[in-house]
Gaussian input, Z-matrix of N, CA and C with variables (Angstrom, degrees):
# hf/3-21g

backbone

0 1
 N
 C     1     B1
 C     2     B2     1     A1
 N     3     B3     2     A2     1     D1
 C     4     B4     3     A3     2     D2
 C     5     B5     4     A4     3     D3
 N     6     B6     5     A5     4     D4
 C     7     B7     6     A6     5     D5
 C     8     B8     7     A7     6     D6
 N     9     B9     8     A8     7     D7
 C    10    B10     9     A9     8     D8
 C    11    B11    10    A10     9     D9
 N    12    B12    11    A11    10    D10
 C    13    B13    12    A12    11    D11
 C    14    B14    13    A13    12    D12
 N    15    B15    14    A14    13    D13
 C    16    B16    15    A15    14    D14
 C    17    B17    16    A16    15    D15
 N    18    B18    17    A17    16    D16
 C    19    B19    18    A18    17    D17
 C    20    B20    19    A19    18    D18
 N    21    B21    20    A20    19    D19
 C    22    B22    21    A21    20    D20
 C    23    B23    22    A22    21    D21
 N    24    B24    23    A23    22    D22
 C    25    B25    24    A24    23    D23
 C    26    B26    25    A25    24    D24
 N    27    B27    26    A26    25    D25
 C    28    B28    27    A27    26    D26
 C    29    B29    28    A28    27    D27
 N    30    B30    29    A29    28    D28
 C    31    B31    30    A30    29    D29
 C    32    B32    31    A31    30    D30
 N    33    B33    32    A32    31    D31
 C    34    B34    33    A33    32    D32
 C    35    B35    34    A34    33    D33
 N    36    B36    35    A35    34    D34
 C    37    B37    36    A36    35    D35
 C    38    B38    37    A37    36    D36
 N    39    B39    38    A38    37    D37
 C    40    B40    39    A39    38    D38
 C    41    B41    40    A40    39    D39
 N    42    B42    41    A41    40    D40
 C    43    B43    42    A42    41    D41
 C    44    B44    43    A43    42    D42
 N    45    B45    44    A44    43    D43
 C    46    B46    45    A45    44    D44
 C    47    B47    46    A46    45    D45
 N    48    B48    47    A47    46    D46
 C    49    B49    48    A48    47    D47
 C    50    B50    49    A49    48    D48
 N    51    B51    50    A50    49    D49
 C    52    B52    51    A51    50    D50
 C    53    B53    52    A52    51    D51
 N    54    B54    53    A53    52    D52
 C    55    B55    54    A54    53    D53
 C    56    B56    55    A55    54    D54
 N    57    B57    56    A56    55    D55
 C    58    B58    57    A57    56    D56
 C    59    B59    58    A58    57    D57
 N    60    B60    59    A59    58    D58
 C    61    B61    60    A60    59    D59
 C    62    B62    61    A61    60    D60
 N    63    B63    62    A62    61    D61
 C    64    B64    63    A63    62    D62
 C    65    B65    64    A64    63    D63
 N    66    B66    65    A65    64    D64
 C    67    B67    66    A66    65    D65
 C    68    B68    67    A67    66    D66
 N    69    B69    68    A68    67    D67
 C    70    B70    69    A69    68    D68
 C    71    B71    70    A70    69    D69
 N    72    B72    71    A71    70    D70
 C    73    B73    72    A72    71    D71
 C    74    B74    73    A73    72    D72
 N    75    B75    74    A74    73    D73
 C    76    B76    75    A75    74    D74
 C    77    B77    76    A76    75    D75
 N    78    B78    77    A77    76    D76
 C    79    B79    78    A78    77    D77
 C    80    B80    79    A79    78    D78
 N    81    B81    80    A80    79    D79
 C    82    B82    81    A81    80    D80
 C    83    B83    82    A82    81    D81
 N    84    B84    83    A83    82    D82
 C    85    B85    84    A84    83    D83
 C    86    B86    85    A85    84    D84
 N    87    B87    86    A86    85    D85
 C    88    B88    87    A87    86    D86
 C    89    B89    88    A88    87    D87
 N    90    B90    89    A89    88    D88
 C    91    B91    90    A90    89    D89
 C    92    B92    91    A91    90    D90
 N    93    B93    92    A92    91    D91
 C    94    B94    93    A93    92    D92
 C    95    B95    94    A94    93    D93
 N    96    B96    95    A95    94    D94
 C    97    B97    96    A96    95    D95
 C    98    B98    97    A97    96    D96
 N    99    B99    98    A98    97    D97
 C   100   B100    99    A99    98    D98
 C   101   B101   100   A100    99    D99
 N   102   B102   101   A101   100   D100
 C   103   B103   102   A102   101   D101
 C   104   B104   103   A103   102   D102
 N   105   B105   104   A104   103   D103
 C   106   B106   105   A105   104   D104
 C   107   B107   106   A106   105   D105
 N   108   B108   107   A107   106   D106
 C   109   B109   108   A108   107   D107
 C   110   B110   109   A109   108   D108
 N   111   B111   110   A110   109   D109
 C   112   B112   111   A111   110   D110
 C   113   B113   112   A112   111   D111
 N   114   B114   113   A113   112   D112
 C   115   B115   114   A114   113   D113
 C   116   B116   115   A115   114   D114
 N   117   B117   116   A116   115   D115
 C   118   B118   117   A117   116   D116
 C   119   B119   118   A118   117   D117
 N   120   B120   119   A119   118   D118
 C   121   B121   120   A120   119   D119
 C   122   B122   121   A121   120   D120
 N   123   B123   122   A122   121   D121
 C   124   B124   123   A123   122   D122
 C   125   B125   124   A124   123   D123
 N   126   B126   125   A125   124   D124
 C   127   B127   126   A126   125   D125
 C   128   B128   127   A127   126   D126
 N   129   B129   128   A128   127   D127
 C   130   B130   129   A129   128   D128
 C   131   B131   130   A130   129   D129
 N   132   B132   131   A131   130   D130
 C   133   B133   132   A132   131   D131
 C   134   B134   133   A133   132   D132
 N   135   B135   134   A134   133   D133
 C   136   B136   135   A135   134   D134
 C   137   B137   136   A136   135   D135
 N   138   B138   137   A137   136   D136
 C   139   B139   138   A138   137   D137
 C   140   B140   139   A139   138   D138
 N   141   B141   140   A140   139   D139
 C   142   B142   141   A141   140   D140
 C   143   B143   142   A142   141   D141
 N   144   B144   143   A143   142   D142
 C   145   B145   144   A144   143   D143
 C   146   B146   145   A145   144   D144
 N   147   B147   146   A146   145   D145
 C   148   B148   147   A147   146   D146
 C   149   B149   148   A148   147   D147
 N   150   B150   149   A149   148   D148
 C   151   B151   150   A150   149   D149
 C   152   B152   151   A151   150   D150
 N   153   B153   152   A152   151   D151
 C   154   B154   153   A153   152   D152
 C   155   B155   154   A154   153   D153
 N   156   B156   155   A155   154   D154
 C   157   B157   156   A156   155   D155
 C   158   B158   157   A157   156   D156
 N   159   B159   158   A158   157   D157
 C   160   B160   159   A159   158   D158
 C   161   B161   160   A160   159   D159
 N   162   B162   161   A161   160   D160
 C   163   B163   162   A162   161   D161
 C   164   B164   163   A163   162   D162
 N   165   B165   164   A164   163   D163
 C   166   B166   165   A165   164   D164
 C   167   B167   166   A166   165   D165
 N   168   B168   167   A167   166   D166
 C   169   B169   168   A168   167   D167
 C   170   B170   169   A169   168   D168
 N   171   B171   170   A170   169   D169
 C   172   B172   171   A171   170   D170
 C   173   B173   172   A172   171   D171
 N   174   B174   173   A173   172   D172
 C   175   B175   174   A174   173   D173
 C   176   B176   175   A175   174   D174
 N   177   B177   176   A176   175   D175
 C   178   B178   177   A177   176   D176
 C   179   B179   178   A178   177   D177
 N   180   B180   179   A179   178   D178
 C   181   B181   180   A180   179   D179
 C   182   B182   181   A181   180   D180
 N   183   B183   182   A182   181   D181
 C   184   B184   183   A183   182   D182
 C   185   B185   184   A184   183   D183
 N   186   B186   185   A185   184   D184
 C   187   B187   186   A186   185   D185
 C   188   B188   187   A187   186   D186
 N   189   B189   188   A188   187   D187
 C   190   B190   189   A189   188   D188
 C   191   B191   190   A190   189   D189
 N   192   B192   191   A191   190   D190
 C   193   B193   192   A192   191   D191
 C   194   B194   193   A193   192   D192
 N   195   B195   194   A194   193   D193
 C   196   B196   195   A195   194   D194
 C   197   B197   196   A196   195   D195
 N   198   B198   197   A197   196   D196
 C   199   B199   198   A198   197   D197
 C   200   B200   199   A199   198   D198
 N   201   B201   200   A200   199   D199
 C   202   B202   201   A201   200   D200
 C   203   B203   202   A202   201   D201
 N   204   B204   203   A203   202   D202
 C   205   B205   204   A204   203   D203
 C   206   B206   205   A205   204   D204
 N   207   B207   206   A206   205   D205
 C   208   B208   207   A207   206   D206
 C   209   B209   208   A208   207   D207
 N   210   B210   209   A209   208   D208
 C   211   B211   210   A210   209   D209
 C   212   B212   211   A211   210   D210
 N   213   B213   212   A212   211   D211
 C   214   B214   213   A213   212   D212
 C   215   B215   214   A214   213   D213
 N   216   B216   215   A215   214   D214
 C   217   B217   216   A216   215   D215
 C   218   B218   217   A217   216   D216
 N   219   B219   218   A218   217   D217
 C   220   B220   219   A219   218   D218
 C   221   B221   220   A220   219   D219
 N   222   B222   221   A221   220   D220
 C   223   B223   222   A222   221   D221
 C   224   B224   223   A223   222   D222
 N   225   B225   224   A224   223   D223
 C   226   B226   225   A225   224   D224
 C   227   B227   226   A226   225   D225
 N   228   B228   227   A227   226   D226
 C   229   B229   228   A228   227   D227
 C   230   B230   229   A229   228   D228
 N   231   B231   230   A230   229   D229
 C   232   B232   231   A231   230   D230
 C   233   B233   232   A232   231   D231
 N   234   B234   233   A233   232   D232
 C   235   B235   234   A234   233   D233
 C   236   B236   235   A235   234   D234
 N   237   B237   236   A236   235   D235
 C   238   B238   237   A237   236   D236
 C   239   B239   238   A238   237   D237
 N   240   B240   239   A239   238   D238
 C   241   B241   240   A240   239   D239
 C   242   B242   241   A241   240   D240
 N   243   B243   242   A242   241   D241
 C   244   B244   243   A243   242   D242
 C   245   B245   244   A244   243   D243
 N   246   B246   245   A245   244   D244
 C   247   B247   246   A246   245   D245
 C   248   B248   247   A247   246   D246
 N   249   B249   248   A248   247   D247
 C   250   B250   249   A249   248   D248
 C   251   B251   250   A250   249   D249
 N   252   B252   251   A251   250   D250
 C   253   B253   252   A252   251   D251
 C   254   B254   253   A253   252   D252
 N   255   B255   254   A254   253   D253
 C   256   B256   255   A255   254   D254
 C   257   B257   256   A256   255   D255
 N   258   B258   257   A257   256   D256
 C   259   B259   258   A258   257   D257
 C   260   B260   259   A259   258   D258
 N   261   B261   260   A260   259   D259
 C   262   B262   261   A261   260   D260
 C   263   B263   262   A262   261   D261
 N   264   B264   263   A263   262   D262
 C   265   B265   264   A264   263   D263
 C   266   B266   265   A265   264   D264
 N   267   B267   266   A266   265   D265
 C   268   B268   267   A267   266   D266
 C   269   B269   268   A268   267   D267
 N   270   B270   269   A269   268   D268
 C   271   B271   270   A270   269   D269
 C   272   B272   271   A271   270   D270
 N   273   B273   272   A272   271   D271
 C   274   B274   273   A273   272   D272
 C   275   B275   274   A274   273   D273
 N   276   B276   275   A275   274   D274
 C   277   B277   276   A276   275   D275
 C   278   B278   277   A277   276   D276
 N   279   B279   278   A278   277   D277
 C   280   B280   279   A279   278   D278
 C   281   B281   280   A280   279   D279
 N   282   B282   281   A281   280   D280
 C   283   B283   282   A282   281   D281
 C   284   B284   283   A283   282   D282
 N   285   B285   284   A284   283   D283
 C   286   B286   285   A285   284   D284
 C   287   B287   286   A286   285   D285
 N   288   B288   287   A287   286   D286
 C   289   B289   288   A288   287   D287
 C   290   B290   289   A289   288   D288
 N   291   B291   290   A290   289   D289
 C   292   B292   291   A291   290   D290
 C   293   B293   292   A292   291   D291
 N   294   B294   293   A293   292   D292
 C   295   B295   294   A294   293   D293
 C   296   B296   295   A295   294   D294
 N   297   B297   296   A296   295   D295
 C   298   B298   297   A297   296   D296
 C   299   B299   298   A298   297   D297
 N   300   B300   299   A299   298   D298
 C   301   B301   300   A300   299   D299
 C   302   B302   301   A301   300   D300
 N   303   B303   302   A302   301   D301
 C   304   B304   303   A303   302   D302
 C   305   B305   304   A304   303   D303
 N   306   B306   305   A305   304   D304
 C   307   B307   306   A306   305   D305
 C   308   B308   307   A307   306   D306
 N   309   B309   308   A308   307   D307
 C   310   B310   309   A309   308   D308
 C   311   B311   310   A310   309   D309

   B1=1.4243
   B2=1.5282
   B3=1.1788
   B4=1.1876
   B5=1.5546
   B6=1.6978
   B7=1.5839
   B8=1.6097
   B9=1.3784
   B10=1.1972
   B11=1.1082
   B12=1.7779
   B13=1.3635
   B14=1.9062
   B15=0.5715
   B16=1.0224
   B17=1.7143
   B18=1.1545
   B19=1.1811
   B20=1.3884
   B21=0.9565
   B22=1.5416
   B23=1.9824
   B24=0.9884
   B25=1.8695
   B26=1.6421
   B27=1.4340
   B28=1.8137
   B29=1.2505
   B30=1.4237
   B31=1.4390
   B32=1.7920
   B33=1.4768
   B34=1.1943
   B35=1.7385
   B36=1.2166
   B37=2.0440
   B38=1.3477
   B39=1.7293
   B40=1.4681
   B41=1.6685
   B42=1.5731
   B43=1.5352
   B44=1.2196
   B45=1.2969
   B46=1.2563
   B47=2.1960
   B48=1.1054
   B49=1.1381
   B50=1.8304
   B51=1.3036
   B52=1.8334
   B53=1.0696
   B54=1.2060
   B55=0.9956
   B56=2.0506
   B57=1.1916
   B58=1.7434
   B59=1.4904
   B60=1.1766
   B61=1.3809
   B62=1.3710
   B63=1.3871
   B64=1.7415
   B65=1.5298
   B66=1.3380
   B67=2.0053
   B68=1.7027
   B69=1.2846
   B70=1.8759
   B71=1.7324
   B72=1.0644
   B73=1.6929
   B74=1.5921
   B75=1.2903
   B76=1.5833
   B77=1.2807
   B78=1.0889
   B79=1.6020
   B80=2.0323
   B81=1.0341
   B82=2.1201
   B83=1.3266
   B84=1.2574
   B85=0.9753
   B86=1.9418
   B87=0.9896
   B88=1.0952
   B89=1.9493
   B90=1.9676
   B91=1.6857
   B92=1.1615
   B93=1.6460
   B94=1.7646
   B95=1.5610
   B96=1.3803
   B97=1.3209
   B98=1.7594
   B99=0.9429
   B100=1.5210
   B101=1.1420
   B102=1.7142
   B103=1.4126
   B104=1.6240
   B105=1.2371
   B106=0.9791
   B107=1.5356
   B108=1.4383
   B109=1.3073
   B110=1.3910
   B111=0.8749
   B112=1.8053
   B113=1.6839
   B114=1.4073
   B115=1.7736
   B116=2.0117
   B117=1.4748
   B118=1.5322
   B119=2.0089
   B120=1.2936
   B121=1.4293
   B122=1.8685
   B123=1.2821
   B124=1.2278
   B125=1.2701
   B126=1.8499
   B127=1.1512
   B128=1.4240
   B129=0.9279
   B130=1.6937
   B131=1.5495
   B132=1.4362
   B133=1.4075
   B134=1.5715
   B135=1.5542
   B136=1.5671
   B137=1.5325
   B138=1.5136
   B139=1.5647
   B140=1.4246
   B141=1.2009
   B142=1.9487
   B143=1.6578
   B144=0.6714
   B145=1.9733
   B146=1.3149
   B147=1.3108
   B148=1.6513
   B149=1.5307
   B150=1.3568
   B151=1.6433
   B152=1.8126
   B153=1.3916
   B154=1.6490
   B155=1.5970
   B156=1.2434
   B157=2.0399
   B158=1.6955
   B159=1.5189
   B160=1.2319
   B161=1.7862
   B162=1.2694
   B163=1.1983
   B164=2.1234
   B165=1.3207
   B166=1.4958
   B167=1.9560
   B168=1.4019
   B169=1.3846
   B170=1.5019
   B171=1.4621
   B172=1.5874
   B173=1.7936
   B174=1.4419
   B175=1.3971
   B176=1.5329
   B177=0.9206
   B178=1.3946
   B179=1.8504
   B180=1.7560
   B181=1.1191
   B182=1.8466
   B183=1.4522
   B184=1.5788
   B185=1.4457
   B186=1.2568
   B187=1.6085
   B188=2.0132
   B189=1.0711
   B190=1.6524
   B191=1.6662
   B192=1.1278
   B193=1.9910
   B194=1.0723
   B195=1.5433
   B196=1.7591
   B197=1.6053
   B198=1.3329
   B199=1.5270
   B200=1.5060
   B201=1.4561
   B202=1.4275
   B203=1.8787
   B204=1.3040
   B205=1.1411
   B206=1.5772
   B207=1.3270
   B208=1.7165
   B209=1.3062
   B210=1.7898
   B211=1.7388
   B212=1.7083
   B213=1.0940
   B214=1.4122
   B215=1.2919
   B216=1.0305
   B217=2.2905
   B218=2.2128
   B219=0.9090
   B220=1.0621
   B221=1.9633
   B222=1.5421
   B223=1.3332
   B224=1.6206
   B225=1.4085
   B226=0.8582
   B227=1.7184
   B228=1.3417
   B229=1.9559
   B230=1.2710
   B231=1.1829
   B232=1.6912
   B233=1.6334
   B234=1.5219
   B235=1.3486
   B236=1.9072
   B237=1.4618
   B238=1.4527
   B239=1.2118
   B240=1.6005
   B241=1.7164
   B242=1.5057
   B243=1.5670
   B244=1.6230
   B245=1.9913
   B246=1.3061
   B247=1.6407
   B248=1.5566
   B249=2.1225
   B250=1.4995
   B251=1.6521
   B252=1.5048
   B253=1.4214
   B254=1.2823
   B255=2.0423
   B256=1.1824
   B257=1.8197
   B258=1.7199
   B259=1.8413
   B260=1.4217
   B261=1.3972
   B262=1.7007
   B263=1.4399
   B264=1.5041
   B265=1.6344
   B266=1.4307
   B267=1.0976
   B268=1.7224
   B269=1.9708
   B270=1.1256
   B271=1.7643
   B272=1.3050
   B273=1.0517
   B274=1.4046
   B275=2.0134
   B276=0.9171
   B277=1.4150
   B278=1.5196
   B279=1.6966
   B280=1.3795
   B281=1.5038
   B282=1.5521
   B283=1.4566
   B284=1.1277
   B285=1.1315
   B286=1.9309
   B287=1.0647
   B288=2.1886
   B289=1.1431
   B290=1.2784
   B291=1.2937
   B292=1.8100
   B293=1.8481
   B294=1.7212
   B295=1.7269
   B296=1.6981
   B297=1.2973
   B298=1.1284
   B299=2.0213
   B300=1.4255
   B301=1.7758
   B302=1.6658
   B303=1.2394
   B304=1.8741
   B305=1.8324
   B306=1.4763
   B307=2.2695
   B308=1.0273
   B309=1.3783
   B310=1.1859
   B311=1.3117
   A1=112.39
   A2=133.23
   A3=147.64
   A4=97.55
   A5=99.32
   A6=121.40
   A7=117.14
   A8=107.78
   A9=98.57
   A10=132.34
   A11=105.64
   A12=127.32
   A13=109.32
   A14=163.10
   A15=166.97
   A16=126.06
   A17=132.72
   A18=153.38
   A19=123.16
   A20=137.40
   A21=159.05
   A22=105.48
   A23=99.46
   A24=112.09
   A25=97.86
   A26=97.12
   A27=109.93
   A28=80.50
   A29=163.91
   A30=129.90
   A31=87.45
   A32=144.58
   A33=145.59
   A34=93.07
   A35=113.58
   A36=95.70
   A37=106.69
   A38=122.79
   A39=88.22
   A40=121.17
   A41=100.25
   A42=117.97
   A43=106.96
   A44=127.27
   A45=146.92
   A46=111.22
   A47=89.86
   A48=80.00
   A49=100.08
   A50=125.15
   A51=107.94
   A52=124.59
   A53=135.21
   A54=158.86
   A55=83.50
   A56=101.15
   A57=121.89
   A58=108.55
   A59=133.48
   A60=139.86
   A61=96.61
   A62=125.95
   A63=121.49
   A64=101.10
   A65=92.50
   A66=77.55
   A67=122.29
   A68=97.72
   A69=95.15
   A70=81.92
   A71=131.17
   A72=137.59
   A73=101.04
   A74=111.30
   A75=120.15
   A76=101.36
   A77=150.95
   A78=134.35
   A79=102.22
   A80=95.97
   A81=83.19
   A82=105.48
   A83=135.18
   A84=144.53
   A85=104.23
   A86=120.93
   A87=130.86
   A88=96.38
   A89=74.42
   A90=102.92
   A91=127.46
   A92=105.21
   A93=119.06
   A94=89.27
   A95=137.62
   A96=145.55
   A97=107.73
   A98=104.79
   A99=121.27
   A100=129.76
   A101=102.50
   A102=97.18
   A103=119.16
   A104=133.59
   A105=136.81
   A106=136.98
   A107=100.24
   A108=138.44
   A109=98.28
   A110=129.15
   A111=130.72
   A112=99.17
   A113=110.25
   A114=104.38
   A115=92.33
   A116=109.32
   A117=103.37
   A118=85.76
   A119=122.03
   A120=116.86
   A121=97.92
   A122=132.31
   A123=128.75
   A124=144.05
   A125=104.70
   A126=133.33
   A127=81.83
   A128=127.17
   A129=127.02
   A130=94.22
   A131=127.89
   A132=128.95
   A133=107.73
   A134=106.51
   A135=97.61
   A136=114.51
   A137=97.49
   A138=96.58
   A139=127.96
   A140=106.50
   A141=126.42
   A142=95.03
   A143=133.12
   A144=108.05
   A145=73.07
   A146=154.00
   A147=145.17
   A148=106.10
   A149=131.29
   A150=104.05
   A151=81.23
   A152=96.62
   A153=102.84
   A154=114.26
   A155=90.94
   A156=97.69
   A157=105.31
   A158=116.81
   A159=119.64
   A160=86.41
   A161=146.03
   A162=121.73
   A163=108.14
   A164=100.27
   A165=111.01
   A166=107.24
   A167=113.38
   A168=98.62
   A169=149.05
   A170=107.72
   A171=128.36
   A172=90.07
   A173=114.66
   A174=111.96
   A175=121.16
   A176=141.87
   A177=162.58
   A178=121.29
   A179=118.41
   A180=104.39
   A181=97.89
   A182=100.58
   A183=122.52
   A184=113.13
   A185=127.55
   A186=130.41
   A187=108.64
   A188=99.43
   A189=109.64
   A190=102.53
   A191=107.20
   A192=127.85
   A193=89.66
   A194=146.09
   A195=133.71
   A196=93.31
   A197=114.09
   A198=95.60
   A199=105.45
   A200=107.36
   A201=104.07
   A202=94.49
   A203=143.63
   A204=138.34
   A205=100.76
   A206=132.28
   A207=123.28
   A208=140.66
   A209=80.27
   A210=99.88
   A211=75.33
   A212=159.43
   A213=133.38
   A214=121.69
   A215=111.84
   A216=116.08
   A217=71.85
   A218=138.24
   A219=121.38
   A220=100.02
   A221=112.36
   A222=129.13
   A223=113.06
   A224=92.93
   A225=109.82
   A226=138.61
   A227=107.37
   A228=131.36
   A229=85.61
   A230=123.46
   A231=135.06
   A232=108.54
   A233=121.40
   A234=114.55
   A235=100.44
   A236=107.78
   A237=123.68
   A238=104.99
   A239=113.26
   A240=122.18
   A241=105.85
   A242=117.12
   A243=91.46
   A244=125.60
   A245=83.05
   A246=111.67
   A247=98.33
   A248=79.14
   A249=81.23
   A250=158.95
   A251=88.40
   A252=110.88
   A253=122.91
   A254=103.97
   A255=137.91
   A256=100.48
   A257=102.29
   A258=102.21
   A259=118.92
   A260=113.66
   A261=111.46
   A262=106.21
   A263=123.44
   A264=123.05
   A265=109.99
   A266=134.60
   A267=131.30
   A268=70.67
   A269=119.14
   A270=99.35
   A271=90.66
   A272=132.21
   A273=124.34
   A274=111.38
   A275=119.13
   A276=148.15
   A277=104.99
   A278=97.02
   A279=100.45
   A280=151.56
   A281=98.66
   A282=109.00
   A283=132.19
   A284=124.07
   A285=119.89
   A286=112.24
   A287=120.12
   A288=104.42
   A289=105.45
   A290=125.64
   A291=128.66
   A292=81.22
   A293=110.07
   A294=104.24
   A295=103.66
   A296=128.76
   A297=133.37
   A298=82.19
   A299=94.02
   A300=106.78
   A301=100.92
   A302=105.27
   A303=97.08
   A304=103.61
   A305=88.68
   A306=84.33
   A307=89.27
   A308=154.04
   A309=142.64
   A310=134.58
   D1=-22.20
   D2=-147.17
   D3=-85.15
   D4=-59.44
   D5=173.65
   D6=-50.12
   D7=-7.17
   D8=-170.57
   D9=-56.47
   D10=-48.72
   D11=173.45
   D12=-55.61
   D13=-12.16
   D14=-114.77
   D15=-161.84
   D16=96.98
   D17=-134.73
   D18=-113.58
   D19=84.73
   D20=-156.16
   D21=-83.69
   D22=143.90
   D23=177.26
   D24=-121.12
   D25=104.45
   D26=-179.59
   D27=-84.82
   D28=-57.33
   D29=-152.51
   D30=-65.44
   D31=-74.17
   D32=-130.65
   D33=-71.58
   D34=-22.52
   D35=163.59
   D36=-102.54
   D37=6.00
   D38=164.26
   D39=-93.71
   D40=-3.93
   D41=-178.96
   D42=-69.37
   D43=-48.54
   D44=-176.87
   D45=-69.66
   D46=-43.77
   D47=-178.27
   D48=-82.50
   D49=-45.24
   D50=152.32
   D51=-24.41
   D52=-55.16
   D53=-117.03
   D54=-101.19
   D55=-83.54
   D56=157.99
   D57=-21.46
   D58=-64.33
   D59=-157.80
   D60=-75.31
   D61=-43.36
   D62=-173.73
   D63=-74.67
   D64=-51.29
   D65=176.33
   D66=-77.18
   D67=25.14
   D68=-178.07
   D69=-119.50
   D70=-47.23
   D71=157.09
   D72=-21.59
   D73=-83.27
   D74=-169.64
   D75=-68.78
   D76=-36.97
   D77=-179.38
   D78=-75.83
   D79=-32.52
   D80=167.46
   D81=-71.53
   D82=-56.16
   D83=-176.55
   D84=-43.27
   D85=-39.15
   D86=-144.53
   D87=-74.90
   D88=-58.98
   D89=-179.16
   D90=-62.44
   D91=-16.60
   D92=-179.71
   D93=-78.28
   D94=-46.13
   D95=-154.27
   D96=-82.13
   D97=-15.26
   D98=165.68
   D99=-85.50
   D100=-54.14
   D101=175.58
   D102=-85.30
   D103=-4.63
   D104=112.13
   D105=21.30
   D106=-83.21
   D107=171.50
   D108=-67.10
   D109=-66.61
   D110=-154.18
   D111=-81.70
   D112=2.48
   D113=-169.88
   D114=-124.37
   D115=-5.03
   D116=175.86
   D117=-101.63
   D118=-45.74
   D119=-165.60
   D120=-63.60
   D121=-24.60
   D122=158.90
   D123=-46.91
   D124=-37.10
   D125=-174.73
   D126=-82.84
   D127=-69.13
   D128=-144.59
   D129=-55.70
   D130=-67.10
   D131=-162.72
   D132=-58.11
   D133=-18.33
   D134=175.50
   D135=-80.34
   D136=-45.20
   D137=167.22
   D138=-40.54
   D139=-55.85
   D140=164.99
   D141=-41.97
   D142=-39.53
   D143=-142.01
   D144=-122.59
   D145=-86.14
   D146=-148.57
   D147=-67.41
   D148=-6.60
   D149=177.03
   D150=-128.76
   D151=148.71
   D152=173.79
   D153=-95.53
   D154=156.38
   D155=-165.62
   D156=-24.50
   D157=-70.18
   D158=-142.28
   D159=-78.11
   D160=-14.52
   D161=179.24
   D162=-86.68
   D163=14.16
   D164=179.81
   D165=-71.55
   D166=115.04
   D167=162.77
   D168=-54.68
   D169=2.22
   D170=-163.82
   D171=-111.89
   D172=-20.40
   D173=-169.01
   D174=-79.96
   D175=115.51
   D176=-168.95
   D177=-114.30
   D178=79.41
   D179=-143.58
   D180=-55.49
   D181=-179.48
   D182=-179.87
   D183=-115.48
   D184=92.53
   D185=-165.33
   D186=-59.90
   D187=-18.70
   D188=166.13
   D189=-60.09
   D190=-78.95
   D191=171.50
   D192=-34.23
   D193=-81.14
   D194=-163.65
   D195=-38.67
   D196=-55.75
   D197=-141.23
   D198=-74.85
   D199=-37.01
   D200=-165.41
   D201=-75.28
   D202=-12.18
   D203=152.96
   D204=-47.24
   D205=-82.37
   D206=165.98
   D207=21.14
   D208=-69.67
   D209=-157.23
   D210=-107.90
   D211=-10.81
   D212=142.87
   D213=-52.28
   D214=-14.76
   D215=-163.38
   D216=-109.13
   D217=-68.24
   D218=-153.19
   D219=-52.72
   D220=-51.80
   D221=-176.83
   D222=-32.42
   D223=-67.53
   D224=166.45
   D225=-44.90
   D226=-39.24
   D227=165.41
   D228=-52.50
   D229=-90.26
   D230=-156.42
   D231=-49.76
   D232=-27.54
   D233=-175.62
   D234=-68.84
   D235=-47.02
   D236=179.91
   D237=-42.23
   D238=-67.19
   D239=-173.65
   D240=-53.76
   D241=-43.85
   D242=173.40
   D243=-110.60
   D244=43.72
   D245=162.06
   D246=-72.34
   D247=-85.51
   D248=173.12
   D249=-19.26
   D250=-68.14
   D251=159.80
   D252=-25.45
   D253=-71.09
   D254=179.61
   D255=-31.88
   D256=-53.29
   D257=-173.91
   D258=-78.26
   D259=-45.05
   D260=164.16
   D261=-35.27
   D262=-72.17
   D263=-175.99
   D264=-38.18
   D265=-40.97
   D266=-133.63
   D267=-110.54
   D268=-23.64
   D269=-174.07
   D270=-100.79
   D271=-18.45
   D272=173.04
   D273=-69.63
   D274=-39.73
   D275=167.51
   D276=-43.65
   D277=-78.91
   D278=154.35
   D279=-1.57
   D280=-86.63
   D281=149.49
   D282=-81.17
   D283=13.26
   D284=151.00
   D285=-65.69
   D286=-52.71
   D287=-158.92
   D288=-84.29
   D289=9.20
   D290=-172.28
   D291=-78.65
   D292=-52.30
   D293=-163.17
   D294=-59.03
   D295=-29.18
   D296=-130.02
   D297=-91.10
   D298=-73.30
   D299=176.77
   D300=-33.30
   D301=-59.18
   D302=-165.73
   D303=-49.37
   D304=-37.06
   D305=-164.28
   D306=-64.05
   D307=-39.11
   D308=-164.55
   D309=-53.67

């Protein structure tokens, strides 16, 4: 009884409630299209990180890539060997001028 006074526009809530239903439509829609996305970009980074390159089916080695892999592992040997070197000398160096100061 209360409601009586009081006067309602059924077209202006049925617009509104249209209105509601298309944008509750397009926001699922939206979120299906997302998650989607975020459940193929998942797959992929798992694929990436749990199988290593050469066990990849798209992978086809590159005989360039072997070699210059090679002559990096060789590059690399020789940088080590004259690391090394480099520190034996400089302790060798070392104790000269320790011998050299004492004869003095």
């Amino acid at each position: 009884m209360w409601n009586a006074g009081i006067e309602t526009s059924s077209h202006g809530t049925d617009l509104s409630k249209n209105q509601a239903m298309k944008e509750k439509d397009r926001l699922i829609k939206e979120l299906q299209l997302i998650t989607e996305e975020r459940n193929d970009l998942r797959d992929r980074l798992r694929f990436l990180t749990e199988r290593s390159m050469k066990n990849r089916p798209h992978f086809r080695p590159n005989p360039y890539y072997e070699d210059l892999e090679r002559m990096e592992e060789a590059v690399m040997s020789i940088l080590h060997n004259l690391e090394m070197e480099n520190t034996e000398v400089h302790e060798n160096n070392h104790k000269l001028k320790k011998e050299i100061t004492f004869s003095r």
